[in-house]
N, C-alpha and C positions, 0 to 999 in steps of 0.2 A: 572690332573685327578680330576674328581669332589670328595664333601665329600659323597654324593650315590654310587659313583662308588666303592670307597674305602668301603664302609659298606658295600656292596654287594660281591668280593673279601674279607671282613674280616669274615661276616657270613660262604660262600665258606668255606672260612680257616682253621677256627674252625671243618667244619665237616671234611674236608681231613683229617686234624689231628687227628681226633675219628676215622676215617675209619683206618687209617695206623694202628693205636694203636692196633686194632681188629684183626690184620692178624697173626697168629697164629707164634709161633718164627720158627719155623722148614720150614716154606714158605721164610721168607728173607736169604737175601745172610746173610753171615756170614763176619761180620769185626773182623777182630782177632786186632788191633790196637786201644788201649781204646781209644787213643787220635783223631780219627776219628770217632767216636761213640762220645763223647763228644760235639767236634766241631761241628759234624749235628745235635745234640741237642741245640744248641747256635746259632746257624745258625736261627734254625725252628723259634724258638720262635722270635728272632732279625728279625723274617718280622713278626709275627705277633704284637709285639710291634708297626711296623711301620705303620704299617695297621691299627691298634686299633687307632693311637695317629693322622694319616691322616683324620678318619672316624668322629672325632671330628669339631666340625665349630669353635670353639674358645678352646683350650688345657691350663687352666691354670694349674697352679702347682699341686695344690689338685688334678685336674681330671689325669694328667699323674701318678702322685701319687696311684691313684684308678685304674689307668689301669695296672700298674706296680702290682700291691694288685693281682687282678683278673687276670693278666697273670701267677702267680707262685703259686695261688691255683688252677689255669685250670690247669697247668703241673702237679702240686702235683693229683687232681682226676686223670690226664691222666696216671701217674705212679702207682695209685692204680688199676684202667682200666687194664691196661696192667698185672696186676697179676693176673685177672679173665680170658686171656687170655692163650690158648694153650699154653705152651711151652716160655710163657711171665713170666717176673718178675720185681719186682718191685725193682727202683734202684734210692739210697738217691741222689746218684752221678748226674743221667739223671736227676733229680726233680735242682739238684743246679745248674747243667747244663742249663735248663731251666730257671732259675731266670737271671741267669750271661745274657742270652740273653735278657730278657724282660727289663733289667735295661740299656744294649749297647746297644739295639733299641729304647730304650727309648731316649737316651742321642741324639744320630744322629740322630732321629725325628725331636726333636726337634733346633737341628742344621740347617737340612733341610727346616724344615717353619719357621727359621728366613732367612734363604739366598733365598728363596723364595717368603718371604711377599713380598708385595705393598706396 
């Protein structure tokens, strides 16, 4: 996939994740199992790392570094987001939820475009 294509799916991204954030708590299903609430916090973010760090032409350290920075203050605003929402609340847990992913999509990004270069 090209790096346009990936910037385009990462822009995408970003907005899904503002739209979900929006949707009032009393409209989603309900996970009683914190550790599934978690995971799909860890999950979300670990594609959007992978997308951010694809959407780059050249990913050195410093820049995964910066992508890593600006994915877990997106999540941290997306958890403050989420408290201006209906029946939403804002949770330390989903914000370090959200880093753990940005830093495991970080790492097999990068895994990925070395088993991939030319």
């Amino acid at each position: 996939m090209s790096k346009k294509t990936f910037r385009i799916i990462l822009i995408f991204y970003l907005f899904v994740i503002l739209v979900v954030s929006t949707i009032p708590g009393g409209v989603l299903p309900k996970i009683d199992i914190i550790s599934i609430d978690k995971l799909l916090h860890i999950i979300e973010y670990f594609i959007l790392a992978f997308l951010a760090i694809n959407a780059i032409k050249i990913p050195s350290t410093r820049i995964i570094i910066l992508i890593i920075i600006i994915g877990i203050a997106y999540g941290g605003f997306n958890e403050i987001w989420q408290g201006m929402v209906a029946d939403r609340f804002v949770s330390v847990n989903d914000a370090i939820a959200n880093g753990i992913g940005m830093v495991i999509g970080s790492i097999v990004s990068v895994k990925y475009l070395l088993m991939t270069h030319d």
